[in-house]
C-alpha positions as CSV (number, residue, x, y, z in Angstrom):
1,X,20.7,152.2,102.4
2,X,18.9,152.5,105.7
3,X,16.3,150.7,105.1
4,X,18.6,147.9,103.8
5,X,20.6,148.1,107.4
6,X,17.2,147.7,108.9
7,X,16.0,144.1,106.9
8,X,19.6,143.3,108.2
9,X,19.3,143.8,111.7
10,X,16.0,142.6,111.8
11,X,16.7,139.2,110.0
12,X,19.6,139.3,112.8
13,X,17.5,139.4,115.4
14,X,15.1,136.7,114.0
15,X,18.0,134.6,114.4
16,X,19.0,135.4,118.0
17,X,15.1,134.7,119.2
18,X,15.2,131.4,117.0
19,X,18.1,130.4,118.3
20,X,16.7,131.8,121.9
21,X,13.6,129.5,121.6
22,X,15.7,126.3,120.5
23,X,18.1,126.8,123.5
24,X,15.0,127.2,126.3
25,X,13.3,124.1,124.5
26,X,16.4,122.2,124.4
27,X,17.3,122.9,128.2
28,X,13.9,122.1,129.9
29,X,13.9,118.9,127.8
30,X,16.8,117.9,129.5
31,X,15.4,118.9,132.4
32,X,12.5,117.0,132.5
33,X,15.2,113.5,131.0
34,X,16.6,114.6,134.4
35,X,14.0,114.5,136.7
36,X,12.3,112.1,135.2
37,X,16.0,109.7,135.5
38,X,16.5,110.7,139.1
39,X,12.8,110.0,139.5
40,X,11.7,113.6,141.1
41,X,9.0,113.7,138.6
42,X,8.2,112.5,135.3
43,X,6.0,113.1,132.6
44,X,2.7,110.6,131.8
45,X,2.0,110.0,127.9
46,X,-1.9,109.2,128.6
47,X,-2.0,107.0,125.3
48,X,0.9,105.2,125.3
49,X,1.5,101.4,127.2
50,X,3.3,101.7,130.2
51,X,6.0,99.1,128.1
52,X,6.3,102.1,125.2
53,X,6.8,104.5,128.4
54,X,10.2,102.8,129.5
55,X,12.4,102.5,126.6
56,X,14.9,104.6,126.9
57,X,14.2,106.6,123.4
58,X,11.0,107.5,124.7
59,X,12.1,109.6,127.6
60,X,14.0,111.8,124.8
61,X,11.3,112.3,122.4
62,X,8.2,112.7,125.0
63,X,10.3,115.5,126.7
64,X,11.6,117.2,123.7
65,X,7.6,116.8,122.8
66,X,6.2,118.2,126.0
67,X,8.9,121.1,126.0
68,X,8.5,122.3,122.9
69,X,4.1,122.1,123.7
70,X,4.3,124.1,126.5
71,X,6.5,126.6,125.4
72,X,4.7,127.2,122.6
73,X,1.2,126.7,123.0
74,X,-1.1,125.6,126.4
75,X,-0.5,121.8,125.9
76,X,-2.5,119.1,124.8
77,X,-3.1,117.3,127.8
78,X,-1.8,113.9,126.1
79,X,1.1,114.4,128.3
80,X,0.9,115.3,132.1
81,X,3.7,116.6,134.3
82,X,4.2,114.7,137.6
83,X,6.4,115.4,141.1
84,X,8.5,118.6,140.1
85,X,8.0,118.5,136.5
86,X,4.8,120.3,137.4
87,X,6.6,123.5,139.1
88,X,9.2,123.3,135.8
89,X,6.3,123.0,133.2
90,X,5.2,126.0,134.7
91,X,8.0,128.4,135.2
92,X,8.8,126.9,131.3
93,X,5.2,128.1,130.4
94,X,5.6,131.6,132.3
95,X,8.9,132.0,129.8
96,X,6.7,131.0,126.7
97,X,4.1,134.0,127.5
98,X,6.6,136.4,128.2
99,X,9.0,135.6,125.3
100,X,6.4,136.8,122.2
101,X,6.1,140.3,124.3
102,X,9.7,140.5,124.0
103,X,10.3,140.3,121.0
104,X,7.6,142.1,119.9
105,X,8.9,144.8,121.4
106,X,12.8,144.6,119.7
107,X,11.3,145.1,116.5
108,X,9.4,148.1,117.4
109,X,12.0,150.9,116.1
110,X,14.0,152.7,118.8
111,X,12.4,156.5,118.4
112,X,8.8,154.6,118.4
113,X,9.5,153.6,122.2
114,X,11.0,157.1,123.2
115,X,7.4,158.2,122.1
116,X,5.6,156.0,124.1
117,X,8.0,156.6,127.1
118,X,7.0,160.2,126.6
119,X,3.4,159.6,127.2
């Protein structure tokens, strides 16, 4: 029985980080649609025209793109943050390195971090 408890709570908490993750993706893309609109910094696709770079679809999918690369991973480099899209790529990248060591440590088991507190 506890053990089934356990899988539960677990799969519970799988779907708070998900749903964490989304949310912080999802926010800092509509950050960088709103610097990039009131044109304190944008993001550069380095292989798209300048003509692909303006329609208005574009903005959307090149920031949810860039959000969800930094966040996750170092980046590419195919897209490069301008004006203060910089200083929000990197507090978003800072969140991205610290999130894993979160939840890494919500699934360690309660009594296993009393013992390490111990030592």
């Amino acid at each position: 029985m506890l053990e089934y408890i356990h899988k539960q709570k677990s799969l519970y908490k799988m779907v708070v980080f998900f749903i964490l993750y989304m949310n912080v993706f999802i926010t800092f893309a509509m950050i960088y649609i709103l610097l990039d609109m009131t044109h304190l910094g944008y993001l550069r696709d380095h292989y798209a025209s300048s003509a692909h770079q303006q329609q208005p679809l574009d903005y959307v999918t090149r920031s949810l793109y860039f959000s969800a690369i930094t966040l996750l991973s170092v980046g590419y480099g195919d897209v490069t943050p301008f004006g203060l899209a910089r200083a929000v790529a990197m507090l978003e990248a800072i969140i991205g390195y610290l999130l894993p060591a979160v939840i890494v440590i919500q699934f360690i088991p309660s009594s296993d971090r009393s013992k390490m507190k111990e030592h």
